[in-house]
C-alpha positions as CSV (number, residue, x, y, z in Angstrom):
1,X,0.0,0.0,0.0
2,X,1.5,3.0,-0.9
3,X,2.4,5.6,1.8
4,X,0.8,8.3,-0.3
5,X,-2.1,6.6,0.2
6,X,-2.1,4.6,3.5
7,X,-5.2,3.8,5.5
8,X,-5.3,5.5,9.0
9,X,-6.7,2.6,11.5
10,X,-8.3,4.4,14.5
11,X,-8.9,2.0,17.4
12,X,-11.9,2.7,18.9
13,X,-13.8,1.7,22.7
14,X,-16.2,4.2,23.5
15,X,-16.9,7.6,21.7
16,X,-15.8,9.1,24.7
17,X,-12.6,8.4,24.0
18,X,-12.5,10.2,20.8
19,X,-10.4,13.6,20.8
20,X,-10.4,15.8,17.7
21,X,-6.4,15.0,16.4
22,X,-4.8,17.7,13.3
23,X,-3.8,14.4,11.4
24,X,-7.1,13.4,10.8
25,X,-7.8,16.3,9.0
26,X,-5.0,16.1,6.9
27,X,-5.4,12.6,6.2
28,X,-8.8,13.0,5.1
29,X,-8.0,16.0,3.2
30,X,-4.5,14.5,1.4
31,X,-6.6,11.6,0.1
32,X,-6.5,8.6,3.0
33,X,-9.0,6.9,4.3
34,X,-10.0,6.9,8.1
35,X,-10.7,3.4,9.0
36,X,-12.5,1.6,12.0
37,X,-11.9,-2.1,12.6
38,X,-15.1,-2.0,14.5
39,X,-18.3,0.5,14.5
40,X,-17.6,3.1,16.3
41,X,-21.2,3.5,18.3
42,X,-24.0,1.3,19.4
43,X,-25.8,-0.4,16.1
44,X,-28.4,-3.5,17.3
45,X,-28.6,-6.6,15.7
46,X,-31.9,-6.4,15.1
47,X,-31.9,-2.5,13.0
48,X,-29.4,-4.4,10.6
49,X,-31.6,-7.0,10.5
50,X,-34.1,-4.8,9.6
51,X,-32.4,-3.2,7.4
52,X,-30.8,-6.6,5.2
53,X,-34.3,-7.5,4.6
54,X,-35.4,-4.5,2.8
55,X,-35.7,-4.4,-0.5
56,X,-35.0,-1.8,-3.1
57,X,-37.4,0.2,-5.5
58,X,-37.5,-1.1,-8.9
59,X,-38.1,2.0,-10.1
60,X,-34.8,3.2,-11.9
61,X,-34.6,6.2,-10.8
62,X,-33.6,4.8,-7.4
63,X,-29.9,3.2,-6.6
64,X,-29.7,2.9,-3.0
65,X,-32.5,3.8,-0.3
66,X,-31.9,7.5,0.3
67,X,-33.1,9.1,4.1
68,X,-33.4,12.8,4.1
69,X,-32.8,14.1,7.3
70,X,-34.4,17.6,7.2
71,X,-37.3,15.9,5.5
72,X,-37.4,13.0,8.1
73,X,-38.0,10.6,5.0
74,X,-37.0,7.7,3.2
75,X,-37.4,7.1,-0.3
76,X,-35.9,4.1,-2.8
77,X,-37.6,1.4,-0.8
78,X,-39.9,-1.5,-1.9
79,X,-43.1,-1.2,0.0
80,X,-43.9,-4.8,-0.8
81,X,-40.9,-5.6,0.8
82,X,-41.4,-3.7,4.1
83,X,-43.8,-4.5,6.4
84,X,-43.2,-1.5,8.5
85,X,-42.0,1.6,6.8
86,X,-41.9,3.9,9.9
87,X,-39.7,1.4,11.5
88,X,-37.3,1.3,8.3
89,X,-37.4,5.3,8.6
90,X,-36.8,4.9,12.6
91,X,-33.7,2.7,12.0
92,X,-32.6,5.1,9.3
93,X,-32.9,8.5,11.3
94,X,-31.5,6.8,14.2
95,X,-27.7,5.6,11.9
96,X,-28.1,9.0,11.0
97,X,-28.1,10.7,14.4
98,X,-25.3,8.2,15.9
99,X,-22.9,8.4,12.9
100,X,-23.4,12.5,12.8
101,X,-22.7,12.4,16.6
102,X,-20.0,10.7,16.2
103,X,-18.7,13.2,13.4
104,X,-19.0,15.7,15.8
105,X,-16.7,14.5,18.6
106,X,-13.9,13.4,15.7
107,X,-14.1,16.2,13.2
108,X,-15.7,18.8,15.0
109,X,-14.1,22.2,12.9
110,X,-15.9,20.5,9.9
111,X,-19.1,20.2,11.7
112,X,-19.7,23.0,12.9
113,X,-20.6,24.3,9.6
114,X,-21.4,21.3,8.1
115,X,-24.3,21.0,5.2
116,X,-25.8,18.1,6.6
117,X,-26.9,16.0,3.7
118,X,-28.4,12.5,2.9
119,X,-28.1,9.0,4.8
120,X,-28.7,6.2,2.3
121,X,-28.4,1.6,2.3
122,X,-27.3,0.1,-0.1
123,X,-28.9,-3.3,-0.3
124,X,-27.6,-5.0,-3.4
125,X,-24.9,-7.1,-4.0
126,X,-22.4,-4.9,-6.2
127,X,-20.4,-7.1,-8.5
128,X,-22.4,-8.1,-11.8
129,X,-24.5,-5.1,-10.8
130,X,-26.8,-3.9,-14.1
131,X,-26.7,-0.3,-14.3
132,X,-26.1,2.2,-17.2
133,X,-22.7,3.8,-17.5
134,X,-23.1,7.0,-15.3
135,X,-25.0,4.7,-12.7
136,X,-22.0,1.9,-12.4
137,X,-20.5,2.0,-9.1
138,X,-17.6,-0.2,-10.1
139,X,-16.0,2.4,-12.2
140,X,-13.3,4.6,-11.1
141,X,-15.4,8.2,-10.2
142,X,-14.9,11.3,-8.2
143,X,-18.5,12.4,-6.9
144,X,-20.8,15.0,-7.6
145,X,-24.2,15.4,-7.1
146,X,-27.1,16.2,-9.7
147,X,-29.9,17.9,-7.4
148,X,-27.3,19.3,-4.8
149,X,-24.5,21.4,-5.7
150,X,-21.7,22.0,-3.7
151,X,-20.5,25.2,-4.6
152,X,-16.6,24.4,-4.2
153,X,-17.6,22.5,-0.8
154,X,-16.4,19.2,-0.1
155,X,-18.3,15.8,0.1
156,X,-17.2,13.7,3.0
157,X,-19.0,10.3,3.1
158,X,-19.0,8.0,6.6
159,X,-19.7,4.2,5.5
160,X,-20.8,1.1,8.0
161,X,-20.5,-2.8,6.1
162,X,-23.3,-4.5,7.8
163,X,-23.0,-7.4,5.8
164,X,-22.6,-10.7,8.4
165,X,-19.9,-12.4,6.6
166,X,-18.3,-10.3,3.5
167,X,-16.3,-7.6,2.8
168,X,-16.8,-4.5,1.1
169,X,-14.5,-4.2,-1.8
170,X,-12.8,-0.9,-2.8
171,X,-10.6,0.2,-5.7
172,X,-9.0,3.5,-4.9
173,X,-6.6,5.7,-7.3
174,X,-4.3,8.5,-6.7
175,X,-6.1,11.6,-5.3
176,X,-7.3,15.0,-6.8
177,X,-4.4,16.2,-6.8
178,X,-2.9,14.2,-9.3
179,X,-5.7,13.1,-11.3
180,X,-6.8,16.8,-12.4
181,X,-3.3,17.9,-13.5
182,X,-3.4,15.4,-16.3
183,X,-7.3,14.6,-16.8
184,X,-8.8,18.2,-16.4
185,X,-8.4,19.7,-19.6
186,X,-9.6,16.9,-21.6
187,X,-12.8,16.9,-19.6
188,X,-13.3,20.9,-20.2
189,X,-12.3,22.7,-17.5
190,X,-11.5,25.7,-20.1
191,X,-14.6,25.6,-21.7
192,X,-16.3,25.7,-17.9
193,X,-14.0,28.1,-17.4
194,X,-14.4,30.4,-19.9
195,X,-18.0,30.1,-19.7
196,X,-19.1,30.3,-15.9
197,X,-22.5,30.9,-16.0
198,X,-23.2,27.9,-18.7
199,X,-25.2,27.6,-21.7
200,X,-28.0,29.4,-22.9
201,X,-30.5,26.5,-22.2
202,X,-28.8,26.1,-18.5
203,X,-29.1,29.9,-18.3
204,X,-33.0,29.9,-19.2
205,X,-33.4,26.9,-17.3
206,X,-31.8,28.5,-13.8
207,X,-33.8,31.6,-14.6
208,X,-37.0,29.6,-13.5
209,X,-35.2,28.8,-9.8
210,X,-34.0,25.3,-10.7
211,X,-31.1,23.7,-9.4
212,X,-29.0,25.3,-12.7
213,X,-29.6,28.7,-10.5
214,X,-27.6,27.5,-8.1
215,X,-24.6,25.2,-9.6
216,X,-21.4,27.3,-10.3
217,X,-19.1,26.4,-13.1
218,X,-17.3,24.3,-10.5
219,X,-20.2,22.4,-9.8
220,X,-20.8,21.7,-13.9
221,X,-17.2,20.9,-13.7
222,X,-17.3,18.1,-11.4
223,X,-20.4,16.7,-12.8
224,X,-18.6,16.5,-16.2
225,X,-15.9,15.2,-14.9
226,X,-17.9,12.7,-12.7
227,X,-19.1,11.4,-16.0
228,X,-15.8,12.0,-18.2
229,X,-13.9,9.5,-15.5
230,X,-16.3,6.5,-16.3
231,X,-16.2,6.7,-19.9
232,X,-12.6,6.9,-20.1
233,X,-11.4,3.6,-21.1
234,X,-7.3,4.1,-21.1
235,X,-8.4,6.0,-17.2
236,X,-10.2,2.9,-16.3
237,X,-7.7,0.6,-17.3
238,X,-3.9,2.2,-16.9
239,X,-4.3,4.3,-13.7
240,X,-3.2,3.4,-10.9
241,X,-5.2,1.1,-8.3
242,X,-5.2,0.3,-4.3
243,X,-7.3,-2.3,-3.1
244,X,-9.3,-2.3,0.4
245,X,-11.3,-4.8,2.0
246,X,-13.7,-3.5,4.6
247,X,-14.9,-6.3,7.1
248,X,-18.0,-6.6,8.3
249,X,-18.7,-4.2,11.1
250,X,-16.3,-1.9,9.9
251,X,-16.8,2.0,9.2
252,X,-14.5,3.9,7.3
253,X,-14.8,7.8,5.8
254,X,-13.2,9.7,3.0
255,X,-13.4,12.7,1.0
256,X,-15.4,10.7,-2.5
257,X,-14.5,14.1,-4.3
258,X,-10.8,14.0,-3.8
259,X,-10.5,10.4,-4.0
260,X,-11.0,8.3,-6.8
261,X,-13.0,5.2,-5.7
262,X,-15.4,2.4,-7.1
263,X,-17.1,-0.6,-5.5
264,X,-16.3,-3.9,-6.7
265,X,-18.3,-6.0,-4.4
266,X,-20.4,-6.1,-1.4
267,X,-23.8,-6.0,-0.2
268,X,-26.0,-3.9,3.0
269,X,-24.0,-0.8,3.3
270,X,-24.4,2.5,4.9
271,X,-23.8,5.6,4.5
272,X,-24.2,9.1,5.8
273,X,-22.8,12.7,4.0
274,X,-21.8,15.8,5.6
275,X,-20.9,18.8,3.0
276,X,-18.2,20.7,4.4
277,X,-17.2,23.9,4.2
278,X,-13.6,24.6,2.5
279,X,-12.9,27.2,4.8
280,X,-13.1,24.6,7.9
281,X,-10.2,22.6,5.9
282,X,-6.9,22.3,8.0
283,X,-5.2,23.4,4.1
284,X,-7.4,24.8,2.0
285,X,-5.1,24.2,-0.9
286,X,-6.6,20.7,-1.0
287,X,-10.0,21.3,-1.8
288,X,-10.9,20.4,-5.8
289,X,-12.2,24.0,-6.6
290,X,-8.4,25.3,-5.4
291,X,-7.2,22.5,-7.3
292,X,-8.9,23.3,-10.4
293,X,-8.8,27.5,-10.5
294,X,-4.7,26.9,-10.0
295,X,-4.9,24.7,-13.2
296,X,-7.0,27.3,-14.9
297,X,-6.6,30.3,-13.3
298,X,-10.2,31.4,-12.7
299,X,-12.7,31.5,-10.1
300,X,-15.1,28.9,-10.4
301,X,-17.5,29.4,-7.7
């Protein structure tokens, strides 16, 4: 594993014993993932259980089983499949609260401005999975979202396996900082660039209050770019790759924006996003949207 890119292992008891540490920010922000042998808080038997036999919608609009915390809902679900949806929602808000608690006594400069964004499960198994190109989660991608812009803000994603016997399968490659240097041009950043406000359509479209109102030229960017990853072929193939294995009852986090990932097996993950503000970063420098105005020397938010 290469020491560019090593996985920080946090030994965990009790979240009282957590103390907010400087290296974890800069881990997290260089491009490592923070790891935990063991879930970090109290998670019953029975709420994964719970959770392992839900199914998901087989609607296509729907990838994983989303819970909106400021909405206190849960979407993506098969009703057929649940026999109690306000205890699916219950269990939901409830890994919500604890892993966001827990955020809080680990990374608490980045939470205290913190966009707090969506929880989500991930019920299906992963490898074989059949999903159009921009959907596949076992290509190489940096994240953005569709509906919620970031602005230049970073996406930092806490993950639990709850999966009784198998691992979560990771590829990672090299972080942000290396992949935009020699992938960011060929994706457009110039064009973005030169254009900030978009096209004409997007204009029109963002006059009417949409979300094209409020993404910023790094925000069409990253979508691009999101996009531009999985359809490279020679990227797919010839970059370079770092394997992890995530054991049941394991949690890890990372910064999906700065680091390269896809997901080549596993079943009944979760998940829970914070956005957080590139001012709270321990170096600033490492943020994407710094990244990517030193490369083309304009503001993009």
């Amino acid at each position: 594993m290469p020491a560019e890119f090593k996985m920080e292992a946090v030994e965990l008891v009790t979240i009282s014993d957590i103390q907010p540490r400087e290296e974890n920010y800069l881990a997290l922000e260089r491009g490592n993932i923070l790891y935990f042998p063991r879930t970090p808080f109290a998670f019953p038997e029975e709420e994964r259980e719970l959770l392992r036999s839900t199914g998901l919608s087989s609607s296509s609009h729907h990838k994983n089983i989303a819970y909106r915390p400021a909405e206190d809902k849960v979407t993506g679900f098969d009703p057929a499949a649940v026999s109690d949806p306000e205890k699916l929602r219950d269990v939901m808000r409830t890994y919500s609260e604890r892993a966001l608690a827990f955020l809080w006594k680990l990374l608490p400069r980045y939470m205290e401005t913190a966009r707090i964004d969506f929880a989500s499960f991930r019920p299906q198994e992963e490898e074989g999975r059949d999903l159009a190109t921009k959907k596949r989660n076992d290509l190489l991608h940096v994240d953005a979202f569709p509906t919620r812009p970031t602005g230049g803000d970073m996406i930092l994603r806490f993950f639990t396996n709850i999966h009784q016997t198998k691992p979560r399968v990771w590829t990672t490659s090299d972080p942000f900082s290396v992949l935009a240097p020699r992938y960011a041009s060929a994706a457009g950043l110039g064009e973005v660039a030169s254009h900030p406000k978009g096209s004409l359509g997007a204009r029109v479209l963002g006059a009417f209050g949409g979300v094209d109102a409020k993404r910023s030229a790094y925000d069409r960017f990253m979508l691009g770019f999101h996009d531009y990853l999985k359809f490279n072929g020679e990227y797919q193939e010839s970059c370079a790759k770092y394997r992890f294995e995530f054991p049941p009852d394991s949690t890890w986090m990372v910064f999906t924006d700065v680091v390269p990932h896809s997901v080549l097996s596993g079943r009944y993950a979760l998940e829970q996003t914070v956005i957080v503000r590139r001012d709270t970063l321990a170096r600033r420098e490492n943020a994407p949207i710094e990244i990517l105005q030193g490369l083309c020397g304009r503001q993009l938010a």
